[in-house]
gemmi code that builds the backbone of each chain (N, CA, C; Angstrom):
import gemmi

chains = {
    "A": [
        ("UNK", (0.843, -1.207, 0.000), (0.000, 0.000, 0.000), (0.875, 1.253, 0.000)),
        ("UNK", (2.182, 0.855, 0.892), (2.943, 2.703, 0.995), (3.162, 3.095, -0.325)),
        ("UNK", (4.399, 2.177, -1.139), (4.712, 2.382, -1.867), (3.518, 2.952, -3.189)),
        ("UNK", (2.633, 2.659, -3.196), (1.456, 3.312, -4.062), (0.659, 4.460, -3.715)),
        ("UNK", (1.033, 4.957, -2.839), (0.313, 5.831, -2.568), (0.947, 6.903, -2.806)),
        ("UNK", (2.028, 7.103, -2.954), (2.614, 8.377, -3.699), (2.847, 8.079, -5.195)),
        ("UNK", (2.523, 7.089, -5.624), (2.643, 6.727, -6.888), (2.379, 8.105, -8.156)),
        ("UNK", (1.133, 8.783, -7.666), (1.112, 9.756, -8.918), (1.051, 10.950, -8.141)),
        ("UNK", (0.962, 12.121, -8.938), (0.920, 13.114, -8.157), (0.448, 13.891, -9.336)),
        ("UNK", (-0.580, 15.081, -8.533), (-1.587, 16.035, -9.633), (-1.134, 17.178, -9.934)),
        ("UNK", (-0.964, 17.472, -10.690), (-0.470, 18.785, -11.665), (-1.470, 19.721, -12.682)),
        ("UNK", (-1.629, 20.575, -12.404), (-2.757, 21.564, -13.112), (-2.753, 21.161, -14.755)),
        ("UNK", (-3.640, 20.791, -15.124), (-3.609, 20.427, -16.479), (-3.985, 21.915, -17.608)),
        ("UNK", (-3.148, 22.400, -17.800), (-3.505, 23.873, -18.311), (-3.828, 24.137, -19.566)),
        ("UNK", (-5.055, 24.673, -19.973), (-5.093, 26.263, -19.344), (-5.829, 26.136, -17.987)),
        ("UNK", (-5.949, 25.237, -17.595), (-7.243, 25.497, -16.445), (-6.691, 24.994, -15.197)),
        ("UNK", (-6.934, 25.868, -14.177), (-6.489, 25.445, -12.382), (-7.364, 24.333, -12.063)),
        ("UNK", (-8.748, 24.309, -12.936), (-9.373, 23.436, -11.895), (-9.299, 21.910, -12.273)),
        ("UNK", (-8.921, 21.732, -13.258), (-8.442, 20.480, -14.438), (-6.593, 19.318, -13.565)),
        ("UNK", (-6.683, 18.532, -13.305), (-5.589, 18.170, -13.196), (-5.134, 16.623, -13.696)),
        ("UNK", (-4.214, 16.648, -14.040), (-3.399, 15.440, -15.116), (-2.368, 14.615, -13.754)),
        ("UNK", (-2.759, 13.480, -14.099), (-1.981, 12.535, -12.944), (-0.712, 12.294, -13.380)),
        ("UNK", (0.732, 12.566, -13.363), (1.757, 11.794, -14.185), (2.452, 11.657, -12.652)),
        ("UNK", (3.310, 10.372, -13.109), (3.916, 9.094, -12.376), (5.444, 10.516, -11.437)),
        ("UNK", (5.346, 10.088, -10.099), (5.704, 10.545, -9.127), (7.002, 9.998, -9.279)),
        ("UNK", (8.314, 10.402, -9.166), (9.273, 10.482, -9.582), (10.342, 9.415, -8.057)),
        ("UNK", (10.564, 8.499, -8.023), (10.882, 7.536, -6.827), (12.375, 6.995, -6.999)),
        ("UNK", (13.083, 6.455, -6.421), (14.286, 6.058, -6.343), (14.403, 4.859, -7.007)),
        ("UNK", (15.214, 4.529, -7.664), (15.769, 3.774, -8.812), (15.477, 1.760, -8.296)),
        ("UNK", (14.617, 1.077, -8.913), (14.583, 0.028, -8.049), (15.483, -0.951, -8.185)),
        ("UNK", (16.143, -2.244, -7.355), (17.174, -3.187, -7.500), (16.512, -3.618, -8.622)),
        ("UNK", (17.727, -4.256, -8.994), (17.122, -5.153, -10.454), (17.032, -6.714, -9.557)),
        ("UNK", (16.113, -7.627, -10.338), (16.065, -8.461, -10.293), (17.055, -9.734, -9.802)),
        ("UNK", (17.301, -10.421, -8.960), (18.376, -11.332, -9.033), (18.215, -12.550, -9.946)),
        ("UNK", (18.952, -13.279, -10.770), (18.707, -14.157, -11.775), (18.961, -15.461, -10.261)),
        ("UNK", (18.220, -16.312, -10.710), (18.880, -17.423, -10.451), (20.183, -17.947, -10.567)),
        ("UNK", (20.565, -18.051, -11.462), (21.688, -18.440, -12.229), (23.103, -17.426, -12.532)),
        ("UNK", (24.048, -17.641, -12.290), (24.713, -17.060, -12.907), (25.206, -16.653, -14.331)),
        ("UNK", (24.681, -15.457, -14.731), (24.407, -15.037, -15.928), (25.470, -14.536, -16.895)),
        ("UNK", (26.573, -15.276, -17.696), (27.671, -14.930, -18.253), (27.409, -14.237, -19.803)),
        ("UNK", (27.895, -13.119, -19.844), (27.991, -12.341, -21.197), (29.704, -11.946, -21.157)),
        ("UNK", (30.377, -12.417, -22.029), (31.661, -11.792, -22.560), (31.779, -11.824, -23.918)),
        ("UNK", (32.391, -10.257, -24.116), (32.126, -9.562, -25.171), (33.643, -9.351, -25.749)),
        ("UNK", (34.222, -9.232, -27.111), (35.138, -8.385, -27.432), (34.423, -7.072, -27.932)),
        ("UNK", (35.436, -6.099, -28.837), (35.128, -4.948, -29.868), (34.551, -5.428, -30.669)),
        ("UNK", (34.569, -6.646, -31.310), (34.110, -7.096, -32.744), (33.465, -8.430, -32.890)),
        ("UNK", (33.132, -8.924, -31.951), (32.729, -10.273, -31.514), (32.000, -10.537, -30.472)),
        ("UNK", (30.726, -10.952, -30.240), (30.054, -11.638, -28.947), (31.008, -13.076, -28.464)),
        ("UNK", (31.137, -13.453, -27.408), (31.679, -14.814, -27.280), (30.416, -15.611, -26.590)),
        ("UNK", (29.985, -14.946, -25.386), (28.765, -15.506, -24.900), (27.395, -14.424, -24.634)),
        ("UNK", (26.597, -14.187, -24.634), (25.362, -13.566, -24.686), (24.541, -13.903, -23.870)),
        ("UNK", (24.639, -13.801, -22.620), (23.291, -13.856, -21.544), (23.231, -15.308, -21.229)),
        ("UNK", (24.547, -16.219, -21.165), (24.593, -17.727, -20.754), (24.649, -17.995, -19.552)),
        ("UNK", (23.517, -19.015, -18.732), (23.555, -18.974, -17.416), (24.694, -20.140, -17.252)),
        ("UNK", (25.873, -20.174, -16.252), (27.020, -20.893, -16.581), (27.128, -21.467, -14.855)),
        ("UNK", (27.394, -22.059, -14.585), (28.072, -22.657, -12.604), (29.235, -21.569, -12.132)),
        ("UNK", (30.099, -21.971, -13.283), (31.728, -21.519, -12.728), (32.390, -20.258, -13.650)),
        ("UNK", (33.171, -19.493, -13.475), (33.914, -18.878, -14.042), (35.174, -18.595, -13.746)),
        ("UNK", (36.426, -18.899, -13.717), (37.331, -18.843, -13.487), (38.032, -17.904, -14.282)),
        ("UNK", (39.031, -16.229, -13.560), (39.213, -15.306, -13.782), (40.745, -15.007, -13.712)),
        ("UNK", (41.455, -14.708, -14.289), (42.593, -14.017, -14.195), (42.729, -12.841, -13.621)),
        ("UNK", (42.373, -12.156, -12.671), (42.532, -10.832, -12.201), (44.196, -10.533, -11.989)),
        ("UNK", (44.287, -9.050, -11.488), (45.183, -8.623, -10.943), (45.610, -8.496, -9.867)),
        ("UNK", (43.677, -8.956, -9.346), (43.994, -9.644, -7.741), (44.435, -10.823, -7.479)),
        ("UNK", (44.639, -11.728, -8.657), (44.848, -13.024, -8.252), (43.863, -13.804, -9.550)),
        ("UNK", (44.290, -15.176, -9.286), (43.020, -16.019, -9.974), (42.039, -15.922, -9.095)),
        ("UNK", (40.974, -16.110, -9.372), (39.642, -15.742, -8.718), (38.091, -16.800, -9.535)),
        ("UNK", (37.874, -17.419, -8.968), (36.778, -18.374, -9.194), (34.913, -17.721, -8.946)),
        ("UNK", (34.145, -17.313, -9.718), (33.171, -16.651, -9.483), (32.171, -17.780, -9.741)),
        ("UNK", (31.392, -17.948, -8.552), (29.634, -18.873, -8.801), (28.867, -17.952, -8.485)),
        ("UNK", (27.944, -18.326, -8.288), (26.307, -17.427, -8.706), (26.487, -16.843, -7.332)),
        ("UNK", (25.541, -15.617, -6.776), (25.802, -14.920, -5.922), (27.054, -14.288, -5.179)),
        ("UNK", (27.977, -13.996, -6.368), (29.279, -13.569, -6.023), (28.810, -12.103, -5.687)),
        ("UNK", (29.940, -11.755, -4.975), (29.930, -10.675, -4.082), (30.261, -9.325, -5.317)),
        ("UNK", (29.499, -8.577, -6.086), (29.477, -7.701, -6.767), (30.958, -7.071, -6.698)),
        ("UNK", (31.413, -7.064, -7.983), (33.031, -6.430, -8.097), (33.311, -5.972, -9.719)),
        ("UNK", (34.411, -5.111, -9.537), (34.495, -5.032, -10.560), (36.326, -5.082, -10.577)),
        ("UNK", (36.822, -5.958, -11.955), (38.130, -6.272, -11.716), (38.765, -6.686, -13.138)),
        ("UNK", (40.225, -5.828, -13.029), (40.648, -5.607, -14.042), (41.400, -6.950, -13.704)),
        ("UNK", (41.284, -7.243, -15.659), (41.893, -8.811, -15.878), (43.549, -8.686, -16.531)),
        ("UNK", (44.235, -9.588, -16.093), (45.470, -10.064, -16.708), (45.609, -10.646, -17.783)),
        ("UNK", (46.330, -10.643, -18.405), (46.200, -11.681, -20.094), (46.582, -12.931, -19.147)),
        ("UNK", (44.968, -14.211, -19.647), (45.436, -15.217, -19.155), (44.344, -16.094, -19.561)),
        ("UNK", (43.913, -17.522, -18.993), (42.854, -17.721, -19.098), (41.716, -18.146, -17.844)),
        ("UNK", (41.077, -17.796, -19.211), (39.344, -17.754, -18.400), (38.610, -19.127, -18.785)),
        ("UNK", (38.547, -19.602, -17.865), (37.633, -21.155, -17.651), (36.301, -21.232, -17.461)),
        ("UNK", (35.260, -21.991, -18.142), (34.404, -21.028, -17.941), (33.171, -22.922, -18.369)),
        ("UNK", (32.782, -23.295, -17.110), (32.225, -24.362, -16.684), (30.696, -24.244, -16.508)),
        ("UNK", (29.928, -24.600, -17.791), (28.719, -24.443, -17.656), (27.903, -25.614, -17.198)),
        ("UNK", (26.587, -25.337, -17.069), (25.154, -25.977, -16.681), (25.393, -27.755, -16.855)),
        ("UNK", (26.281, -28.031, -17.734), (26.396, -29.152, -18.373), (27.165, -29.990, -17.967)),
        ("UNK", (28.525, -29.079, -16.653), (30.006, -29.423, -16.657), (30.867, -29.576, -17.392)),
        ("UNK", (30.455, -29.070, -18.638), (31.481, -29.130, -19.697), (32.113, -27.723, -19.835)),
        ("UNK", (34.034, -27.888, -19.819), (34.285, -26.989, -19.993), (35.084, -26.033, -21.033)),
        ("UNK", (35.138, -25.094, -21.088), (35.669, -24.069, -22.169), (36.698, -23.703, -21.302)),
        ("UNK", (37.752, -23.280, -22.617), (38.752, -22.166, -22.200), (38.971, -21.098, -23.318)),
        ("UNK", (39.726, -19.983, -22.644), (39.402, -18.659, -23.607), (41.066, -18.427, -22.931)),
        ("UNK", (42.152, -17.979, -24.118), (42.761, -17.227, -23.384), (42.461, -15.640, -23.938)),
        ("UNK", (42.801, -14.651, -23.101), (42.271, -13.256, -22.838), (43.644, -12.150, -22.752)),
        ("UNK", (43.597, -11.475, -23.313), (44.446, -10.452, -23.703), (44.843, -9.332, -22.227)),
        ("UNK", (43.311, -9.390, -21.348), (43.574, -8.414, -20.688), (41.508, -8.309, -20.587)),
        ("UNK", (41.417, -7.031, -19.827), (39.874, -6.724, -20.314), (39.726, -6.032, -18.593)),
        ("UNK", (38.086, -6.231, -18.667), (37.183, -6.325, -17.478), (36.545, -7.197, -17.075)),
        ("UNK", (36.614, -7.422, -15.675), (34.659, -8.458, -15.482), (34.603, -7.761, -14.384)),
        ("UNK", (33.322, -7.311, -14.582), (32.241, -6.985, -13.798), (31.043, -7.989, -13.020)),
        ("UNK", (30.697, -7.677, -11.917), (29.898, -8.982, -11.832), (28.676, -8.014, -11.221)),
        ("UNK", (27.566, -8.133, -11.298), (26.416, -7.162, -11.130), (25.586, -7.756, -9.573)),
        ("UNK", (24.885, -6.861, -8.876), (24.006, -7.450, -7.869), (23.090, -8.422, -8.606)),
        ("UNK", (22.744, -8.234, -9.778), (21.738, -9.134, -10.501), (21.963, -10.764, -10.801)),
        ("UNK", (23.680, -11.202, -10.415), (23.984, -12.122, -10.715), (24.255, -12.282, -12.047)),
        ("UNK", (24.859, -11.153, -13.046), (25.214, -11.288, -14.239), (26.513, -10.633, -14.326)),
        ("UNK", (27.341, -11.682, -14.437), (28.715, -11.693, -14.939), (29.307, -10.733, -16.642)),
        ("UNK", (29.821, -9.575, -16.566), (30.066, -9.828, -17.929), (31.419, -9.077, -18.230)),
        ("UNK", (32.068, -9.887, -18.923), (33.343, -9.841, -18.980), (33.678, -9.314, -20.302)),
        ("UNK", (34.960, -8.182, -20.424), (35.043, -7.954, -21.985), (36.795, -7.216, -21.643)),
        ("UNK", (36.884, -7.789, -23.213), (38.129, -8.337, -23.169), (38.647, -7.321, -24.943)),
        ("UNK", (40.108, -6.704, -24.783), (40.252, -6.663, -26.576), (40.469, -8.084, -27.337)),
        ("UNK", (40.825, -9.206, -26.622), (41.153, -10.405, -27.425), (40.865, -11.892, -26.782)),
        ("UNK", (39.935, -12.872, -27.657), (39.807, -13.736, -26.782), (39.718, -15.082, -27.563)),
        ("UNK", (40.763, -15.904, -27.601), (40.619, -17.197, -28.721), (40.302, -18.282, -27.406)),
        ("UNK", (40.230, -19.342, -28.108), (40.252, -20.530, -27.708), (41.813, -21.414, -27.674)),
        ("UNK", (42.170, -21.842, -26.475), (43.341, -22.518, -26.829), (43.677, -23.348, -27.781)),
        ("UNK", (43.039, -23.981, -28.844), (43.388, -24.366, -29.574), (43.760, -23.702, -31.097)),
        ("UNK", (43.602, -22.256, -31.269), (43.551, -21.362, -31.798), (45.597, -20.745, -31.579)),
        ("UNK", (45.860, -20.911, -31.151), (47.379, -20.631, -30.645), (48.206, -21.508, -31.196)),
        ("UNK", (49.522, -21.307, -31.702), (50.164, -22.389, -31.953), (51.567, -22.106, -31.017)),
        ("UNK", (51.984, -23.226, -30.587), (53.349, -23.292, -29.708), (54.592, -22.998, -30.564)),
        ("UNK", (54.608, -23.410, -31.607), (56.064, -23.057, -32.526), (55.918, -21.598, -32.758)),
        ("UNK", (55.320, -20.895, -32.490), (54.992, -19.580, -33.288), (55.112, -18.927, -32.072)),
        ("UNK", (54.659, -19.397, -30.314), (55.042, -18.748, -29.301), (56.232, -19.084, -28.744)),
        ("UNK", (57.240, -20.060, -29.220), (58.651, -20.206, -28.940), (59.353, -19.235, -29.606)),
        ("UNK", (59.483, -18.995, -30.870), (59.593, -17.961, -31.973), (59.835, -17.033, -30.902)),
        ("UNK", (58.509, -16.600, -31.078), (58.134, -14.983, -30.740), (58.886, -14.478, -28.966)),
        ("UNK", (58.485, -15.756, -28.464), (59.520, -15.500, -26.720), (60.949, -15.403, -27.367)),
        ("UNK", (61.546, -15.895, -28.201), (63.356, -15.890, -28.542), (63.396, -14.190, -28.901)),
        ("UNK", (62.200, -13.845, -29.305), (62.467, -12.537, -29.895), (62.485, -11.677, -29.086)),
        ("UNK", (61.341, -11.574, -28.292), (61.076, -10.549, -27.503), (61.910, -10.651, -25.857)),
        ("UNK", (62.190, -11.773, -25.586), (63.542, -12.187, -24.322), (64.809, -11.275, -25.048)),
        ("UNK", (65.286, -11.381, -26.559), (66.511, -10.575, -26.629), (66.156, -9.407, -26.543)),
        ("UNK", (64.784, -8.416, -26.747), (64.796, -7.280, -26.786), (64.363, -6.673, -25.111)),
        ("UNK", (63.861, -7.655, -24.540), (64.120, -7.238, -23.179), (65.206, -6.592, -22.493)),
        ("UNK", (66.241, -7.606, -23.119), (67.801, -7.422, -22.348), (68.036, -6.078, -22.793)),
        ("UNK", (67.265, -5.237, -24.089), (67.862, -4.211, -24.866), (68.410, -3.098, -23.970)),
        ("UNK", (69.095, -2.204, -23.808), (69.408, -0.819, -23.421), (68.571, 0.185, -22.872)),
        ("UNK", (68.119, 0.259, -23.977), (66.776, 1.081, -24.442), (65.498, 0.906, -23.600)),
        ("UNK", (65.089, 2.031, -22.471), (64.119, 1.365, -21.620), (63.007, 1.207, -22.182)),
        ("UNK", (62.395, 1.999, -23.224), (61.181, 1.732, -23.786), (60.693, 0.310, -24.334)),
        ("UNK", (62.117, 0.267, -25.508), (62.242, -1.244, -26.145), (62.028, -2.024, -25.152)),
        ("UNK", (62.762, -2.289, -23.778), (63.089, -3.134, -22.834), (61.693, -3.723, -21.786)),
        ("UNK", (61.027, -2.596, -21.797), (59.305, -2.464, -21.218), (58.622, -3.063, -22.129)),
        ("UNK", (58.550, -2.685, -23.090), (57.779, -2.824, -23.748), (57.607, -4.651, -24.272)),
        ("UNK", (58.632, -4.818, -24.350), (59.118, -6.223, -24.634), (59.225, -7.318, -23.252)),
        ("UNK", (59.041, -6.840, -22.401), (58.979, -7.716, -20.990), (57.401, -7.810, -21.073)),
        ("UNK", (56.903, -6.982, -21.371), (55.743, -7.383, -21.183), (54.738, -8.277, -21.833)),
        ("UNK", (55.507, -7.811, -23.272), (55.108, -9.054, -24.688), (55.521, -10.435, -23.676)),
        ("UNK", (56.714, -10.318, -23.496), (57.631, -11.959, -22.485), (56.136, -12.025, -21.715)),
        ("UNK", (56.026, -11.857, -20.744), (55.146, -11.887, -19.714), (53.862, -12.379, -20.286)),
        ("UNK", (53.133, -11.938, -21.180), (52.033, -12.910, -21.871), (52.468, -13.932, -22.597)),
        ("UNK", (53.408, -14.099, -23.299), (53.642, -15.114, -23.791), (54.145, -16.190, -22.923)),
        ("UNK", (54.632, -15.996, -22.219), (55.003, -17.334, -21.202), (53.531, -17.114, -20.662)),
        ("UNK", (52.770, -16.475, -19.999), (51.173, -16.951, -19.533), (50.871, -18.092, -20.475)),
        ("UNK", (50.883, -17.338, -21.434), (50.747, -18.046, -22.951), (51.031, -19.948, -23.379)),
        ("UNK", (52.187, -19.954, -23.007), (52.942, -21.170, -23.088), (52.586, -22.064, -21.906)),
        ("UNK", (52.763, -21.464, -20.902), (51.963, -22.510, -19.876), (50.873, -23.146, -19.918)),
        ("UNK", (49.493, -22.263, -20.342), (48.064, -22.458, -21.083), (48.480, -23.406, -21.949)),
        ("UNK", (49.232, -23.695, -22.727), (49.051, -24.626, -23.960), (50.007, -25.604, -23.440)),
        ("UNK", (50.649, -25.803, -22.842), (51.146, -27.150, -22.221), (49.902, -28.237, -22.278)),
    ],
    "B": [
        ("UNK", (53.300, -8.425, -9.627), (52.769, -7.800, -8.498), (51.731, -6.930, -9.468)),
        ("UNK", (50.930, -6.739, -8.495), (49.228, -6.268, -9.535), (49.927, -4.556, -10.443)),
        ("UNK", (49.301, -4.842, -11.421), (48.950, -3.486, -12.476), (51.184, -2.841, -12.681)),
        ("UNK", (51.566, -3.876, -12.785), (52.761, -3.255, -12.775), (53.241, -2.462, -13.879)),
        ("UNK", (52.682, -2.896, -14.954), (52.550, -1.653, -16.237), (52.069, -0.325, -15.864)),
        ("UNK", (51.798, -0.013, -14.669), (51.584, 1.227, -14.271), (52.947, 2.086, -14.505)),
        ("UNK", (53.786, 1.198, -14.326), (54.872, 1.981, -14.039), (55.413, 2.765, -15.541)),
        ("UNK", (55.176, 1.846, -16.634), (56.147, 2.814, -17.533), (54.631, 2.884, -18.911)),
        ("UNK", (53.833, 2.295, -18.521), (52.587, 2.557, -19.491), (51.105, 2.851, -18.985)),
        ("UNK", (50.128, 3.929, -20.605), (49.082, 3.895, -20.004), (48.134, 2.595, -20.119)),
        ("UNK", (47.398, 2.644, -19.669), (46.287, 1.355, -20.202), (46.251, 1.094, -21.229)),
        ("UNK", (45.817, 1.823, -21.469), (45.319, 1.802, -23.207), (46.575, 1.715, -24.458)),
        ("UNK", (47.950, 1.808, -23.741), (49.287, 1.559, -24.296), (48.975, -0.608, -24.000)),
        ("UNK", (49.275, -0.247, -23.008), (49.534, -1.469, -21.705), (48.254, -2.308, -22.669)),
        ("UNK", (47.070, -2.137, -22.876), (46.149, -3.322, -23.637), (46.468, -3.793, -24.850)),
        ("UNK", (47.005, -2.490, -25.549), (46.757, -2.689, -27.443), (48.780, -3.700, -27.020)),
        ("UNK", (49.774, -3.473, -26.358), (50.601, -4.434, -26.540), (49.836, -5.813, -25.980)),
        ("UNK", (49.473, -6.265, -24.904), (49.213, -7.774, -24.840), (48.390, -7.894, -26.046)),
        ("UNK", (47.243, -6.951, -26.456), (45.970, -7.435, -27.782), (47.407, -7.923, -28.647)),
        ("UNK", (48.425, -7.434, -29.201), (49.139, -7.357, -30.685), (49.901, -8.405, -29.933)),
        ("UNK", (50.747, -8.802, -29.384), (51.341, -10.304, -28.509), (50.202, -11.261, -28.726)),
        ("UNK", (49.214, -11.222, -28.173), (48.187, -12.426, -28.344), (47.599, -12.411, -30.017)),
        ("UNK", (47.401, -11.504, -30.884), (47.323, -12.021, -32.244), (48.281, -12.840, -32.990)),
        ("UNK", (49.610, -11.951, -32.564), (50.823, -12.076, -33.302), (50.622, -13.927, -32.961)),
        ("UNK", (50.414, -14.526, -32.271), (50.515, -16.309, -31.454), (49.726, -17.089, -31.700)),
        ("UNK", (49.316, -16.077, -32.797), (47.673, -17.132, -33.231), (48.150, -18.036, -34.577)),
        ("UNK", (47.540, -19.384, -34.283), (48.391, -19.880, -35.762), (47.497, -18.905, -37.156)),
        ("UNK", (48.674, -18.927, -38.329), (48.190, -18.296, -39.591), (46.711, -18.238, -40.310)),
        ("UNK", (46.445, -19.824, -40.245), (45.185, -19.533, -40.532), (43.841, -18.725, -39.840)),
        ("UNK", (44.399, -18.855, -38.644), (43.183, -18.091, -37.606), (43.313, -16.615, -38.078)),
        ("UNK", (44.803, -16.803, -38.252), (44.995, -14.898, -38.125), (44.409, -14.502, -39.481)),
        ("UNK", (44.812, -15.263, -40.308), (44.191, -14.481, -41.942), (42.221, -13.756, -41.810)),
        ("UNK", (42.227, -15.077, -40.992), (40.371, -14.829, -40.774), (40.264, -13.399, -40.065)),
        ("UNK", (41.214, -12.471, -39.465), (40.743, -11.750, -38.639), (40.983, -10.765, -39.587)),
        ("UNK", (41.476, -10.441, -40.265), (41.620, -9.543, -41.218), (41.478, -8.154, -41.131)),
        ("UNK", (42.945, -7.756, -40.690), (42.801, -6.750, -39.059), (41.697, -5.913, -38.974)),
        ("UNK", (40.709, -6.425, -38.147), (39.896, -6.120, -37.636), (39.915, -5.593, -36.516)),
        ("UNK", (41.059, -5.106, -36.019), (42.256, -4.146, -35.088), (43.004, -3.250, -35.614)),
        ("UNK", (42.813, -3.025, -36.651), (43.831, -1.872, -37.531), (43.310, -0.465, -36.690)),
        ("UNK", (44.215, 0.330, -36.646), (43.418, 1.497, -36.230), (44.283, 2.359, -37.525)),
        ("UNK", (43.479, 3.016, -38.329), (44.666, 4.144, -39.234), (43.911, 5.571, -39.601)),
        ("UNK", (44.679, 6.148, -38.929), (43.756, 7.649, -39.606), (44.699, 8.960, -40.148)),
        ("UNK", (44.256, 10.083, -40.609), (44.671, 10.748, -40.961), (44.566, 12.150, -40.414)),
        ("UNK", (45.716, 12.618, -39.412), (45.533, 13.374, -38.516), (46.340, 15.201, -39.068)),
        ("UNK", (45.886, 16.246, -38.505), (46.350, 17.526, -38.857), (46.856, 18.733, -37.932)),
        ("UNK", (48.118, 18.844, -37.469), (48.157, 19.557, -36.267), (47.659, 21.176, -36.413)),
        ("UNK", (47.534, 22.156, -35.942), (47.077, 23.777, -36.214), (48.426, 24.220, -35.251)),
        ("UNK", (49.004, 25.108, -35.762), (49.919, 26.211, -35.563), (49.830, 27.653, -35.880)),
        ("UNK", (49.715, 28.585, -34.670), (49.070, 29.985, -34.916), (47.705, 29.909, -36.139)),
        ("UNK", (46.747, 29.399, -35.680), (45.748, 29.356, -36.889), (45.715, 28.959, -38.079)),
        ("UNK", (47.287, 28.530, -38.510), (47.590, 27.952, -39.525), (47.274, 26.242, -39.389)),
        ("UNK", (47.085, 25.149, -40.254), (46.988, 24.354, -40.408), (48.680, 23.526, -41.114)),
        ("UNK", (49.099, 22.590, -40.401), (50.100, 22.004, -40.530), (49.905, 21.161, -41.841)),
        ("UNK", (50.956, 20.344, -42.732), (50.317, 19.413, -43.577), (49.813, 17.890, -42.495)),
        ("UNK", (48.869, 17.783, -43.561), (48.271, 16.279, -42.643), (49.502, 15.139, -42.540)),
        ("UNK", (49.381, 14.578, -41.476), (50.227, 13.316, -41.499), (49.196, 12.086, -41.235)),
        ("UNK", (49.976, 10.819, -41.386), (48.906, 9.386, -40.883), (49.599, 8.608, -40.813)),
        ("UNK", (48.723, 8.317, -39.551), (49.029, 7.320, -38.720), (48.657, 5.901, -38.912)),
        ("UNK", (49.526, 4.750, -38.642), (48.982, 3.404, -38.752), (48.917, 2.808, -37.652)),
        ("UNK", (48.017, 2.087, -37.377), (49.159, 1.040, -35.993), (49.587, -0.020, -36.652)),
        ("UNK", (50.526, -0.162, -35.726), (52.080, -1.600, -36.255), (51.602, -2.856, -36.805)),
        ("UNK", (49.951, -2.797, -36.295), (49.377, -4.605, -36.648), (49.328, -4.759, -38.203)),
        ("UNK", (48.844, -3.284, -38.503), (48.757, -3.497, -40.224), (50.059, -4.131, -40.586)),
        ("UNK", (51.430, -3.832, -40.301), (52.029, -4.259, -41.636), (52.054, -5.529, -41.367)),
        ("UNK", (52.524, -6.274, -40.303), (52.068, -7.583, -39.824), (51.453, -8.353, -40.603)),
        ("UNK", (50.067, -7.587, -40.580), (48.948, -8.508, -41.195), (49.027, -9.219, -42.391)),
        ("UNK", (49.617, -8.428, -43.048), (49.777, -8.047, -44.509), (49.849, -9.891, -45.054)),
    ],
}
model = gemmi.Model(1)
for chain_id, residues in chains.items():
    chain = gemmi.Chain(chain_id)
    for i, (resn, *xyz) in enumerate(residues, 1):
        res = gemmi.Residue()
        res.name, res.seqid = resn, gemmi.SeqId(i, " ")
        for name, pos in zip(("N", "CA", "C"), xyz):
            atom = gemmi.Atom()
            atom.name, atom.element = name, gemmi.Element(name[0])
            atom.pos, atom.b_iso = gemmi.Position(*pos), 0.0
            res.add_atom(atom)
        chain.add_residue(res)
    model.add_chain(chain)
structure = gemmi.Structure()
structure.add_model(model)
structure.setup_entities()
């Protein structure tokens, strides 16, 4: 009953004082809904990966750590590491994604959604091509040059994430 | 130790290198399919005393890569 009773409120409907028009009383923003389920959407720039999938598990690369999210996780928002994301649905069957980097957000609503600039499937990677590329970017680490030297530790640094994942 | 690219990059430096590391590792055929669909290239113009500079342009590094 409270909540309806301020529901509308009367306003002179003009030209006339004695005329009045009911429009909807202006109230504080309501919770959204909680899903049952934990509700996974991860997105790139140019690609959906999942779209509103209710999933068990999600397993996260943060910067806090690896981090395991089930349904009623404690609302956060957390910047991701290039790494991978495990991601164990309704079925127990599971996926892997490795991830460039990104966000996940996880909502009071129980909807997870994660977005990322890059996100393959491990089998999408090839190991001769990330041995390569570590010989390259390990010598330019050692370089002089601090920019080169940053810049290239950090290429190192995903790519060994990288190489471990595909073991 | 968390966000350590703080130190010598911005984010948005710090993302587009792991994004171009994680393409660069993709076997060939995957990569042809993406068909940089990450390119960023434009054609930019600086102003000096009200004057207009000649245009220059910019690529990012993935294009020649791609190629």
């Amino acid at each position: 009953m409270l909540p309806l009773m301020n529901t509308f409120r009367r306003v002179p409907f003009s030209p006339s004082f004695f005329k009045f028009a009911a429009i909807p009383r202006r109230g504080y923003a309501q919770a959204a809904q909680k899903n049952e389920k934990l509700i996974l959407s991860m997105a790139l720039p140019y690609r959906t990966v999942f779209d509103k999938v209710p999933v068990t598990q999600v397993d996260l690369p943060t910067e806090d750590g690896e981090m395991g999210v089930l349904k009623d996780h404690v609302p956060m928002v957390q910047c991701l590491r290039p790494g991978v994301i495990q991601i164990t649905d309704e079925s127990n069957a599971v996926s892997k994604y490795f991830v460039s980097g990104g966000f996940a957000v996880q909502q009071p609503s129980n909807e997870l959604s994660v977005t990322s600039p890059e996100a393959f499937k491990l089998e999408d990677f090839s190991s001769s091509v990330v041995t390569q590329l570590l010989e390259k970017y390990r010598a330019e680490a050692a370089s002089s040059d601090e920019k080169v030297a940053a810049e290239a530790s950090i290429r190192v640094g995903v790519l060994e994430t990288l190489s471990g994942a595909l073991k | 130790m968390a966000f350590a690219w703080k130190k010598n990059f911005s984010y948005s430096k710090y993302a587009s290198i792991c994004s171009q590391t994680v393409r660069q590792a993709l076997k060939p055929e995957i990569r042809s399919d993406l068909k940089g669909s990450n390119n960023v290239e434009f054609v930019y113009a600086k102003w000096k005393n009200g004057t207009q500079e000649p245009t220059q342009t910019y690529q990012s590094s993935d294009a020649e890569q791609q190629k």
